[in-house]
mmCIF file of the N, C-alpha and C atoms, coordinates in Angstrom:
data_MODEL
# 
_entry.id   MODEL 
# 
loop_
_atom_site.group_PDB 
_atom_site.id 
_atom_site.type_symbol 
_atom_site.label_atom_id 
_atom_site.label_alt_id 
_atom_site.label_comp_id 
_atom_site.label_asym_id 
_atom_site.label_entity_id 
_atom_site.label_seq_id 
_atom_site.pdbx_PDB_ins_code 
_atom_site.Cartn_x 
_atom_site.Cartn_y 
_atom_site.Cartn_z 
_atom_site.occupancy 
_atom_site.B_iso_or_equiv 
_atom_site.pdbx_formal_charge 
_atom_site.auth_seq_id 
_atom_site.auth_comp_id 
_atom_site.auth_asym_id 
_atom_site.auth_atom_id 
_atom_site.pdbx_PDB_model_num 
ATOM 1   N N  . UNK A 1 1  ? -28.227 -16.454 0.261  1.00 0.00 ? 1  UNK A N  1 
ATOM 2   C CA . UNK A 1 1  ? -29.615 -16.328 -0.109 1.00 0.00 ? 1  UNK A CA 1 
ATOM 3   C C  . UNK A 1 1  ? -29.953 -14.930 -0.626 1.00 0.00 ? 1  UNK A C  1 
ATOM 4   N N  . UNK A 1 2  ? -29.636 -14.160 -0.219 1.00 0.00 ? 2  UNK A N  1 
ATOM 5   C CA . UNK A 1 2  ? -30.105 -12.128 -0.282 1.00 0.00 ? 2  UNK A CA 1 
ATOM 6   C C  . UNK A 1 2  ? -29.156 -12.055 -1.766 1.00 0.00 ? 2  UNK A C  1 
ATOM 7   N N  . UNK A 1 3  ? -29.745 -11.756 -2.777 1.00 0.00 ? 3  UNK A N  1 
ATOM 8   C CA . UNK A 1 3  ? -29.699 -11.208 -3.691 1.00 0.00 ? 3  UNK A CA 1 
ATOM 9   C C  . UNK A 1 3  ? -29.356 -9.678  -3.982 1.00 0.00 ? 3  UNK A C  1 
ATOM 10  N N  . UNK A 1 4  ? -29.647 -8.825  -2.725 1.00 0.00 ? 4  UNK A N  1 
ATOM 11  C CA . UNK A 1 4  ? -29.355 -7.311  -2.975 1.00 0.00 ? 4  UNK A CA 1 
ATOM 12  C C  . UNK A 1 4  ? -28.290 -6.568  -2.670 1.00 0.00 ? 4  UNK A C  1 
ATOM 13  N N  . UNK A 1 5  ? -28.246 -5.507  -3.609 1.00 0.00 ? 5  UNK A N  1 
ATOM 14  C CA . UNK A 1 5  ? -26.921 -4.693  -3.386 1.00 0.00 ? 5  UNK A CA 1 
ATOM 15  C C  . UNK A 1 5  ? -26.823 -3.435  -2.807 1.00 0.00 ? 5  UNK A C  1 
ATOM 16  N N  . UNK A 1 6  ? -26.513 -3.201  -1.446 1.00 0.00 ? 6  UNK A N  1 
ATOM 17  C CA . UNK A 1 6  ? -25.563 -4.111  -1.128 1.00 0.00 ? 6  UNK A CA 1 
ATOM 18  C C  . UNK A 1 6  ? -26.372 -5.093  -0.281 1.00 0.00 ? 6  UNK A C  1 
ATOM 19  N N  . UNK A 1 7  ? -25.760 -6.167  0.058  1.00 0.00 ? 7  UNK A N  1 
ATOM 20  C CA . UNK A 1 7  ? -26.394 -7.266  0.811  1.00 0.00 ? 7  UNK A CA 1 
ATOM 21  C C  . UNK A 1 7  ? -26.662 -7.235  2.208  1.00 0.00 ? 7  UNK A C  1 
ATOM 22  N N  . UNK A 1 8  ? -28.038 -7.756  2.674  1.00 0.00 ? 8  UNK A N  1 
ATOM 23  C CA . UNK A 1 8  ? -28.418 -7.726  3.756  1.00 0.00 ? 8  UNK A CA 1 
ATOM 24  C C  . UNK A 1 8  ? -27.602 -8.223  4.641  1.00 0.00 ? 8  UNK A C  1 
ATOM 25  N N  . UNK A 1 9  ? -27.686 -8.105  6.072  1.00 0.00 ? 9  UNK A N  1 
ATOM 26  C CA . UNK A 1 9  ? -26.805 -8.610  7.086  1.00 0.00 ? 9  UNK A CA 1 
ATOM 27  C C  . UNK A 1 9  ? -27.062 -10.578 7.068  1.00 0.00 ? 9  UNK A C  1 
ATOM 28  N N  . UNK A 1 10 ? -26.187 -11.080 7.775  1.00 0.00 ? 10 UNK A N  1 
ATOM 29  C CA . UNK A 1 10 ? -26.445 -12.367 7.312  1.00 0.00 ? 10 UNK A CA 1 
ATOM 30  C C  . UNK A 1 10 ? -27.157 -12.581 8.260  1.00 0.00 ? 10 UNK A C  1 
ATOM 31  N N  . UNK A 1 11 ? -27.714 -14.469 8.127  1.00 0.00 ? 11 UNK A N  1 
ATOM 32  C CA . UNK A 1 11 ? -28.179 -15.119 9.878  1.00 0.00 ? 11 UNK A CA 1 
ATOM 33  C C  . UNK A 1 11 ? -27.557 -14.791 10.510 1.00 0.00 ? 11 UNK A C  1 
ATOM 34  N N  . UNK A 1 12 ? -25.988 -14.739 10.684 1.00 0.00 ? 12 UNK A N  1 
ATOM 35  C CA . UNK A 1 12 ? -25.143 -14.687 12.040 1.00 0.00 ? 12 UNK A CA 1 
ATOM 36  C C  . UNK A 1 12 ? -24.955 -13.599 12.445 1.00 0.00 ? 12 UNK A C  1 
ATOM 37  N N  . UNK A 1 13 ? -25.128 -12.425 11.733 1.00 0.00 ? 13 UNK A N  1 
ATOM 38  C CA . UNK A 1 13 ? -24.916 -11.051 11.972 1.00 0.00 ? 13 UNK A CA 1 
ATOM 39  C C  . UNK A 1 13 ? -25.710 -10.243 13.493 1.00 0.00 ? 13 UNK A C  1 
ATOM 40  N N  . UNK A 1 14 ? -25.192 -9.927  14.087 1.00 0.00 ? 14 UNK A N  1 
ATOM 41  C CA . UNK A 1 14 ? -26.261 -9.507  15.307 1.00 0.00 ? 14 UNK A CA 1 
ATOM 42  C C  . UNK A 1 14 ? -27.418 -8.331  14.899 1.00 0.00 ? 14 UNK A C  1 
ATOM 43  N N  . UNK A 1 15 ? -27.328 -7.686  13.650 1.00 0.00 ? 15 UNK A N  1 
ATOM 44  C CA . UNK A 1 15 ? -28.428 -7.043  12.646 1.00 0.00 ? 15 UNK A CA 1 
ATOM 45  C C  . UNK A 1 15 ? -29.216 -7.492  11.975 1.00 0.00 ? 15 UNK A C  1 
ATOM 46  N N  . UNK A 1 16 ? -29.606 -9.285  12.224 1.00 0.00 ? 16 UNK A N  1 
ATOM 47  C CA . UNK A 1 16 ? -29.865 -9.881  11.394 1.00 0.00 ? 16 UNK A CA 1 
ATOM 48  C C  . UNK A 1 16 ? -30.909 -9.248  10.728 1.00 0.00 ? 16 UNK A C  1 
ATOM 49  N N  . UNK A 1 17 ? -31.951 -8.519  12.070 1.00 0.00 ? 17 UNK A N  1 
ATOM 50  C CA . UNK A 1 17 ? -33.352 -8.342  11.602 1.00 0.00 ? 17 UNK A CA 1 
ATOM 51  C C  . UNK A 1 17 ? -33.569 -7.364  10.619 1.00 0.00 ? 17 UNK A C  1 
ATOM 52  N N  . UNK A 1 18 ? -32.109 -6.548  10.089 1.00 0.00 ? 18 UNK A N  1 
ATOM 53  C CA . UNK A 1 18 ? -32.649 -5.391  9.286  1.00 0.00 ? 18 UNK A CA 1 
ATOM 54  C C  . UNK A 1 18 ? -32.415 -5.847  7.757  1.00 0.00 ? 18 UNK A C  1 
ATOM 55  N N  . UNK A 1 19 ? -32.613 -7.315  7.941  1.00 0.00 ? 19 UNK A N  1 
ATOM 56  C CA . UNK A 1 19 ? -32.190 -8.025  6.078  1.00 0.00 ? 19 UNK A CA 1 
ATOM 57  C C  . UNK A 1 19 ? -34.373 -7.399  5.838  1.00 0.00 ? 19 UNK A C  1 
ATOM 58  N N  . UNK A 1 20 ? -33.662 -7.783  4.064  1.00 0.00 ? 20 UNK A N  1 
ATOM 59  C CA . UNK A 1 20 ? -35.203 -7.913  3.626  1.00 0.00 ? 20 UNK A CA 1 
ATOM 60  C C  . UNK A 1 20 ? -36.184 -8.392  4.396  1.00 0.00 ? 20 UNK A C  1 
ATOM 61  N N  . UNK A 1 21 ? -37.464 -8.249  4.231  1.00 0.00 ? 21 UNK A N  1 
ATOM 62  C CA . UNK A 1 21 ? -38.466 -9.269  4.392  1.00 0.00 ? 21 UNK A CA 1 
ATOM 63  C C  . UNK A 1 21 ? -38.881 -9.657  2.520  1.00 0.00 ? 21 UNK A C  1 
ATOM 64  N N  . UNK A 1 22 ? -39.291 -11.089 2.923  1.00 0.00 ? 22 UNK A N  1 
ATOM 65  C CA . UNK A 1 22 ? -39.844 -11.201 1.429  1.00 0.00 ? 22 UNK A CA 1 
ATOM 66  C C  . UNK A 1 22 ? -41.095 -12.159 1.687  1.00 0.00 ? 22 UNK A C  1 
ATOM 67  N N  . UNK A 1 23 ? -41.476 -12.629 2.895  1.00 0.00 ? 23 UNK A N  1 
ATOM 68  C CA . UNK A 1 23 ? -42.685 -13.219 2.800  1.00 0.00 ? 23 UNK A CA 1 
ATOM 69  C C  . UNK A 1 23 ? -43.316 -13.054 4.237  1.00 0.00 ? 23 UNK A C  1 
ATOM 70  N N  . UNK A 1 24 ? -44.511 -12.241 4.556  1.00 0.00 ? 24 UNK A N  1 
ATOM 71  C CA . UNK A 1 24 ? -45.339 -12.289 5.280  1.00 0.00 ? 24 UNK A CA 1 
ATOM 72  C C  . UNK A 1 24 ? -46.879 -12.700 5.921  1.00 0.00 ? 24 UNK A C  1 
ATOM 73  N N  . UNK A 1 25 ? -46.995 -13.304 7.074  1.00 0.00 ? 25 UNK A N  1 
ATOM 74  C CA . UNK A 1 25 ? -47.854 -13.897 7.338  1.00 0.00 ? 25 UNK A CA 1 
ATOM 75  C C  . UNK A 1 25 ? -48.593 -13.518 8.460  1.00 0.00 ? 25 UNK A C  1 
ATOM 76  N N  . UNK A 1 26 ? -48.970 -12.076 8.654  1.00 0.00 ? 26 UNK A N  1 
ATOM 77  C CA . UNK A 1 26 ? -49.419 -11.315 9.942  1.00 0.00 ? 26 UNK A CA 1 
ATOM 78  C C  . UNK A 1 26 ? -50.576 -12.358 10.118 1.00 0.00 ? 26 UNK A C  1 
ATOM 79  N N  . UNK A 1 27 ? -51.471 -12.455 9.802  1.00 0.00 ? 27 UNK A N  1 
ATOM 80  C CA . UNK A 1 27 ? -52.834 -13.908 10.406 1.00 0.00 ? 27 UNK A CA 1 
ATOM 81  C C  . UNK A 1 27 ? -51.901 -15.054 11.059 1.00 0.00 ? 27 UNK A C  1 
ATOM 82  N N  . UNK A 1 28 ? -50.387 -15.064 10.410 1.00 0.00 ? 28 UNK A N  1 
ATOM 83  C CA . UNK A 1 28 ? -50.097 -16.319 11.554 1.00 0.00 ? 28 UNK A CA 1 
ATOM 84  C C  . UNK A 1 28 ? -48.783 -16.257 12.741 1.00 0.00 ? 28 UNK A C  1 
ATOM 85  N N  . UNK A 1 29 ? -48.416 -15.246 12.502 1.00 0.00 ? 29 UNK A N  1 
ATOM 86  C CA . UNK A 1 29 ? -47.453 -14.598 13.187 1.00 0.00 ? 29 UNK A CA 1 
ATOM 87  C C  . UNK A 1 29 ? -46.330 -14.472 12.934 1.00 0.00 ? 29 UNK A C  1 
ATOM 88  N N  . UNK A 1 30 ? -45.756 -14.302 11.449 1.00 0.00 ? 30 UNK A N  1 
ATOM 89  C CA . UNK A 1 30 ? -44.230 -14.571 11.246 1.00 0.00 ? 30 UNK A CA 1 
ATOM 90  C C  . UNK A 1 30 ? -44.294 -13.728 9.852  1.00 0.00 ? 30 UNK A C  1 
ATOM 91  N N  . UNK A 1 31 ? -42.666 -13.902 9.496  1.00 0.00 ? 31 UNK A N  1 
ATOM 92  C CA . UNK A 1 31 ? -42.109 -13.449 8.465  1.00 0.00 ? 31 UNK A CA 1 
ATOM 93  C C  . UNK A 1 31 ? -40.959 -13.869 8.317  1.00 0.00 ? 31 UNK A C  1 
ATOM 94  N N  . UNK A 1 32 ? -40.743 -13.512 6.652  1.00 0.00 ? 32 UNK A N  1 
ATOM 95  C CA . UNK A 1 32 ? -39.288 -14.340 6.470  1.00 0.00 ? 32 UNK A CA 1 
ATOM 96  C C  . UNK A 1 32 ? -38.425 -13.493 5.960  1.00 0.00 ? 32 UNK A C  1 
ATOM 97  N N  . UNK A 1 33 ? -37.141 -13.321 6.515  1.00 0.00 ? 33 UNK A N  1 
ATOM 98  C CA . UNK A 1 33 ? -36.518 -12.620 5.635  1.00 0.00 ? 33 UNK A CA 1 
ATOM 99  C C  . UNK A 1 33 ? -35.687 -13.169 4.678  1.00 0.00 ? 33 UNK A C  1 
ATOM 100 N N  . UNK A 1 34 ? -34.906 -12.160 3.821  1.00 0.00 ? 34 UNK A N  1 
ATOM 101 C CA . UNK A 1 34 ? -34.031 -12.613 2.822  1.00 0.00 ? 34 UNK A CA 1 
ATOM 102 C C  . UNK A 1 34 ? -32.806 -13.859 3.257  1.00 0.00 ? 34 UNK A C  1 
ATOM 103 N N  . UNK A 1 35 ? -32.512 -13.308 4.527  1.00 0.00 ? 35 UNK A N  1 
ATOM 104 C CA . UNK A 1 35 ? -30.893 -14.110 5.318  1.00 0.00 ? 35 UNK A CA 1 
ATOM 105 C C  . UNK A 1 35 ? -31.446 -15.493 5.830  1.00 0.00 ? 35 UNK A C  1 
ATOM 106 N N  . UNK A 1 36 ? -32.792 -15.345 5.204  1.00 0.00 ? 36 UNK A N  1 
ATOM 107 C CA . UNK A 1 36 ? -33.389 -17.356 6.040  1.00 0.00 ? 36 UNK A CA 1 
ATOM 108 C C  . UNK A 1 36 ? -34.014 -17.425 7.317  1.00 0.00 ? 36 UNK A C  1 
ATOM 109 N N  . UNK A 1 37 ? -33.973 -16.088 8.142  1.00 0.00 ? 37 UNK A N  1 
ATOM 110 C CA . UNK A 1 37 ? -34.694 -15.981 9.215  1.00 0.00 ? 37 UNK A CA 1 
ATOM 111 C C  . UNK A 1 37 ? -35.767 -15.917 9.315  1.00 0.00 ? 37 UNK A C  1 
ATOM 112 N N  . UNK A 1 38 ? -36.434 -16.527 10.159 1.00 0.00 ? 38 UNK A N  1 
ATOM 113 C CA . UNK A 1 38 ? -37.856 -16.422 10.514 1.00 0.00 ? 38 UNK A CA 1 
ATOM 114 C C  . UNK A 1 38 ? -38.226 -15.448 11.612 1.00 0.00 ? 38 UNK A C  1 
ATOM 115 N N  . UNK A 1 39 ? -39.267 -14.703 11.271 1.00 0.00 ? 39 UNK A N  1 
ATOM 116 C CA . UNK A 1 39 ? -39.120 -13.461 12.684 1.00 0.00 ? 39 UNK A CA 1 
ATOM 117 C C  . UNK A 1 39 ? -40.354 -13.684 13.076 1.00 0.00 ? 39 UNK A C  1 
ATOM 118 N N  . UNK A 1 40 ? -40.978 -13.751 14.482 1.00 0.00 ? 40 UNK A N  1 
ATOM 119 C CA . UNK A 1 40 ? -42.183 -13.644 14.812 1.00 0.00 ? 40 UNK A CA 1 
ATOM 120 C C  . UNK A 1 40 ? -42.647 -12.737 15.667 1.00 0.00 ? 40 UNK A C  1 
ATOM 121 N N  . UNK A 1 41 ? -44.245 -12.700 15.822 1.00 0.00 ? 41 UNK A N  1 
ATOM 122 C CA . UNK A 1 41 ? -44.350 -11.696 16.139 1.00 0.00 ? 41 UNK A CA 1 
ATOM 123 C C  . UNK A 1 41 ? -44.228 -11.324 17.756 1.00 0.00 ? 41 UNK A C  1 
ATOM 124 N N  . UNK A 1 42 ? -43.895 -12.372 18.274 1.00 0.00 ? 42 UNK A N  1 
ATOM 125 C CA . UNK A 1 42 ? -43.492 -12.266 19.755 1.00 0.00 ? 42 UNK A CA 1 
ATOM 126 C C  . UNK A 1 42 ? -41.855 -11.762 19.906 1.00 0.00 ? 42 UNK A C  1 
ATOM 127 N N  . UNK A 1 43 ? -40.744 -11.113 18.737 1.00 0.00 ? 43 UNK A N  1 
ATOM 128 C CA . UNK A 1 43 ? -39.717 -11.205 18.503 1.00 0.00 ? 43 UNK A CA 1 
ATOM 129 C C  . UNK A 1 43 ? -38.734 -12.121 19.042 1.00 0.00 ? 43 UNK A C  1 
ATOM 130 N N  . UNK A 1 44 ? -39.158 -13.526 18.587 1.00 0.00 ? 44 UNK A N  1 
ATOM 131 C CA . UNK A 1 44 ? -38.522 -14.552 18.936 1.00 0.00 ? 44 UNK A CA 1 
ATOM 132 C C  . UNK A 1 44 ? -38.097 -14.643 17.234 1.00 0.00 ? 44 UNK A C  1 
ATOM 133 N N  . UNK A 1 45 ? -36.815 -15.393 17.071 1.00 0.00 ? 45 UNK A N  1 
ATOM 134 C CA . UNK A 1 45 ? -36.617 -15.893 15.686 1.00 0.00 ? 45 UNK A CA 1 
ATOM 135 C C  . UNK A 1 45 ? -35.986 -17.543 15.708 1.00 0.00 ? 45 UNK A C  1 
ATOM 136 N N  . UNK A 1 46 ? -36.160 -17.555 14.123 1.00 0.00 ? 46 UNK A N  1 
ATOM 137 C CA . UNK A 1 46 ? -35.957 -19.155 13.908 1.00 0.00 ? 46 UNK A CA 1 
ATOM 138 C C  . UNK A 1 46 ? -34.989 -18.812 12.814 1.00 0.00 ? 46 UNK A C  1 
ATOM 139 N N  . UNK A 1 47 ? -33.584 -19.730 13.279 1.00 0.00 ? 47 UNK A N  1 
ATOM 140 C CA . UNK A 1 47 ? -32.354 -19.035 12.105 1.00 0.00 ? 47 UNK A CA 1 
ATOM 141 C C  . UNK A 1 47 ? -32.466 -20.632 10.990 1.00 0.00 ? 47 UNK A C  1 
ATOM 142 N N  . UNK A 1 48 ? -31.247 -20.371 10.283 1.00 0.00 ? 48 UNK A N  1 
ATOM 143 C CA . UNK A 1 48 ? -31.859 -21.160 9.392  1.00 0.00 ? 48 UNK A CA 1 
ATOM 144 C C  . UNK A 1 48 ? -31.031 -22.713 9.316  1.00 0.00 ? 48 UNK A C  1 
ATOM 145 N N  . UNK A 1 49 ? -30.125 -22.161 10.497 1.00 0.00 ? 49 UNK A N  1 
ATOM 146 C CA . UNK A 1 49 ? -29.133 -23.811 11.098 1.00 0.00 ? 49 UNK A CA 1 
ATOM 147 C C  . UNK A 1 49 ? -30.335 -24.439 11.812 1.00 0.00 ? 49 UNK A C  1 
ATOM 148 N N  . UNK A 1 50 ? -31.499 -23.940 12.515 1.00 0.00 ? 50 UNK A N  1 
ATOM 149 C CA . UNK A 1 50 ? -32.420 -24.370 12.977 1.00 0.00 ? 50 UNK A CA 1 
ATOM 150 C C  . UNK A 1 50 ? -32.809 -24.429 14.799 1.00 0.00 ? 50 UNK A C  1 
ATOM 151 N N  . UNK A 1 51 ? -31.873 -23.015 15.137 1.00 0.00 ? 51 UNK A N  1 
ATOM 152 C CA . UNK A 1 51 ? -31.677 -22.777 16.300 1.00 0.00 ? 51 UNK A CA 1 
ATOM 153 C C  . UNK A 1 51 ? -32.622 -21.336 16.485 1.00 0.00 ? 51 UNK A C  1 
ATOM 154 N N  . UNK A 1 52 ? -32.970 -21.639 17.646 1.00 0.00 ? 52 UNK A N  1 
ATOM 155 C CA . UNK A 1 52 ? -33.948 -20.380 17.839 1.00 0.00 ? 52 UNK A CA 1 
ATOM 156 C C  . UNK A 1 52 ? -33.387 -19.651 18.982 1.00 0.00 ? 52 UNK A C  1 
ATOM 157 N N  . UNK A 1 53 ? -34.040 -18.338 18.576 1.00 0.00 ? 53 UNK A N  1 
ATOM 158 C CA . UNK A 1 53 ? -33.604 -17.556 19.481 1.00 0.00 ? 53 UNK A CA 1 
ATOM 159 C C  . UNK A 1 53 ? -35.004 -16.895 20.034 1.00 0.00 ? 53 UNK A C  1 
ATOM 160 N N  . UNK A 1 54 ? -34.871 -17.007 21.418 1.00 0.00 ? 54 UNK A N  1 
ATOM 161 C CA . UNK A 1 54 ? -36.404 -16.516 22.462 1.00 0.00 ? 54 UNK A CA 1 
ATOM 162 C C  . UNK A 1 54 ? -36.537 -15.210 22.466 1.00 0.00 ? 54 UNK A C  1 
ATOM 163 N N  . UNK A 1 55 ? -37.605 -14.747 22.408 1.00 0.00 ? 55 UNK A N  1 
ATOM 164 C CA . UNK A 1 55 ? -38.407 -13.384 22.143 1.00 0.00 ? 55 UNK A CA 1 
ATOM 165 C C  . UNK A 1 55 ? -37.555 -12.724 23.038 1.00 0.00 ? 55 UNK A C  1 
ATOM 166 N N  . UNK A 1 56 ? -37.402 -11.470 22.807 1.00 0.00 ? 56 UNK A N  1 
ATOM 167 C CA . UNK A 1 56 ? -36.786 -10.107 23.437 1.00 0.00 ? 56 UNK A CA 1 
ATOM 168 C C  . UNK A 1 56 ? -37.771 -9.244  24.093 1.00 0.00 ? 56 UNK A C  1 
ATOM 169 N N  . UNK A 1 57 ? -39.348 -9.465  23.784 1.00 0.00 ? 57 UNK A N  1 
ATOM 170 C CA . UNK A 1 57 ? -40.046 -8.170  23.976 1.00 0.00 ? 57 UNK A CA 1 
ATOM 171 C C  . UNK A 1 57 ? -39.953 -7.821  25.398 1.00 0.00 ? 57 UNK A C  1 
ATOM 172 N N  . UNK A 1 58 ? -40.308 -7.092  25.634 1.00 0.00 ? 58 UNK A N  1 
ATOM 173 C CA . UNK A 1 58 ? -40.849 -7.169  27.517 1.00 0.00 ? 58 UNK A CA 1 
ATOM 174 C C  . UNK A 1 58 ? -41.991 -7.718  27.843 1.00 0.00 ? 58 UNK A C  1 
ATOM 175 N N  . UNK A 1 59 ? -41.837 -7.530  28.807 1.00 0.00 ? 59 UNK A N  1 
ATOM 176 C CA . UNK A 1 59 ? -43.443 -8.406  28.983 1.00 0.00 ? 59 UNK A CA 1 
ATOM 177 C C  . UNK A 1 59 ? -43.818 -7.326  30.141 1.00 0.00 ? 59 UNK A C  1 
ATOM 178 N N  . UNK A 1 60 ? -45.452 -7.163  30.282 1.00 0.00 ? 60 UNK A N  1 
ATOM 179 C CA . UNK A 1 60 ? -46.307 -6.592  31.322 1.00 0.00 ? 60 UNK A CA 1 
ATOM 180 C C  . UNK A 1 60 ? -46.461 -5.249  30.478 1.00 0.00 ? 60 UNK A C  1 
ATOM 181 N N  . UNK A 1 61 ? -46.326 -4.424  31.310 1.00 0.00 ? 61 UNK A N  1 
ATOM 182 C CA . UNK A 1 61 ? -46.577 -2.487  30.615 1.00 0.00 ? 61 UNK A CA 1 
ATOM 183 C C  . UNK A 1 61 ? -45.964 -2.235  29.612 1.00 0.00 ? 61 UNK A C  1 
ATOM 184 N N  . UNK A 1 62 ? -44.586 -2.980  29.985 1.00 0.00 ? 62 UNK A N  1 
ATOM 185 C CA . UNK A 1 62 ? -43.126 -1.995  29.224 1.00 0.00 ? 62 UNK A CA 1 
ATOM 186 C C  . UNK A 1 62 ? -43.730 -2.212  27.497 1.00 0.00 ? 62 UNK A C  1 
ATOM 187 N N  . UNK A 1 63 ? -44.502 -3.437  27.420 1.00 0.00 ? 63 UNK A N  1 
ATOM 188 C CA . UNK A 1 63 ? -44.855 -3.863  26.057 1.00 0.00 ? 63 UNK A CA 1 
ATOM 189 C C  . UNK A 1 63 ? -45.780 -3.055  25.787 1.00 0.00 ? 63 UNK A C  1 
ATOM 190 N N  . UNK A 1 64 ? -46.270 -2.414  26.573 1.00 0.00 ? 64 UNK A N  1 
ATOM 191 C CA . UNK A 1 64 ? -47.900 -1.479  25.428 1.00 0.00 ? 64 UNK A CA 1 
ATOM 192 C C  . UNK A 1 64 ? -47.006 -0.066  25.662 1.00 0.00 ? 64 UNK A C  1 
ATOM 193 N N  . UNK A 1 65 ? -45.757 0.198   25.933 1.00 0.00 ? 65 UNK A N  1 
ATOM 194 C CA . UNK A 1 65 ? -45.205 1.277   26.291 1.00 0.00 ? 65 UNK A CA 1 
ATOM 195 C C  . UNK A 1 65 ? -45.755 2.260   27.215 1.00 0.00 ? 65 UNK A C  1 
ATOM 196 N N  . UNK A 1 66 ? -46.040 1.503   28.337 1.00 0.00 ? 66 UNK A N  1 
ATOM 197 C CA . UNK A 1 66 ? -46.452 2.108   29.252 1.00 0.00 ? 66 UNK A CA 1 
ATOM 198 C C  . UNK A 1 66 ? -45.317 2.269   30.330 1.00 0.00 ? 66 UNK A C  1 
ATOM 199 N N  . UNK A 1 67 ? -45.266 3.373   30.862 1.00 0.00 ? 67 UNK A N  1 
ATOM 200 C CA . UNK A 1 67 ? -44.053 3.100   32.481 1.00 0.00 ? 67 UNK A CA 1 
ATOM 201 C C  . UNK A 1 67 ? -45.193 2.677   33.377 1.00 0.00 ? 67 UNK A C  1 
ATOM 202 N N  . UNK A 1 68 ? -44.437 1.627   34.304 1.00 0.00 ? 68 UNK A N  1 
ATOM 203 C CA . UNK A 1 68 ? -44.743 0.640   35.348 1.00 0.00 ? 68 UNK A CA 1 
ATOM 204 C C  . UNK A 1 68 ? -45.050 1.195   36.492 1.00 0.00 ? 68 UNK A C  1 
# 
């Protein structure tokens, strides 16, 4: 799919997230990148075999970067 040179990391790549973005939808919570991934804004993603992978963020303080 990624067109650029040099080419973004793929879906399977464990870097996936540093491919392009080429379509964003902050009002609905997502984005797409070049490698077919879907990223949201809870950093959960949707790959493009159609397997998801569950948000990473923290949850409670650690998320507004607060210590606990």
């Amino acid at each position: 799919m990624c067109q650029h040179q040099p080419p973004c990391p793929s879906a399977d790549a464990p870097d996936r997230e540093a491919a392009c973005l080429v379509a964003f939808h902050p009002e609905q919570g997502w984005g797409l990148l070049c490698n077919g991934v879907v990223l949201f804004e809870d950093w959960g993603e949707l790959l493009p075999d159609g397997r998801s992978v569950p948000s990473r963020r923290p949850a409670g303080r650690e998320a507004l970067g607060r210590a606990a």
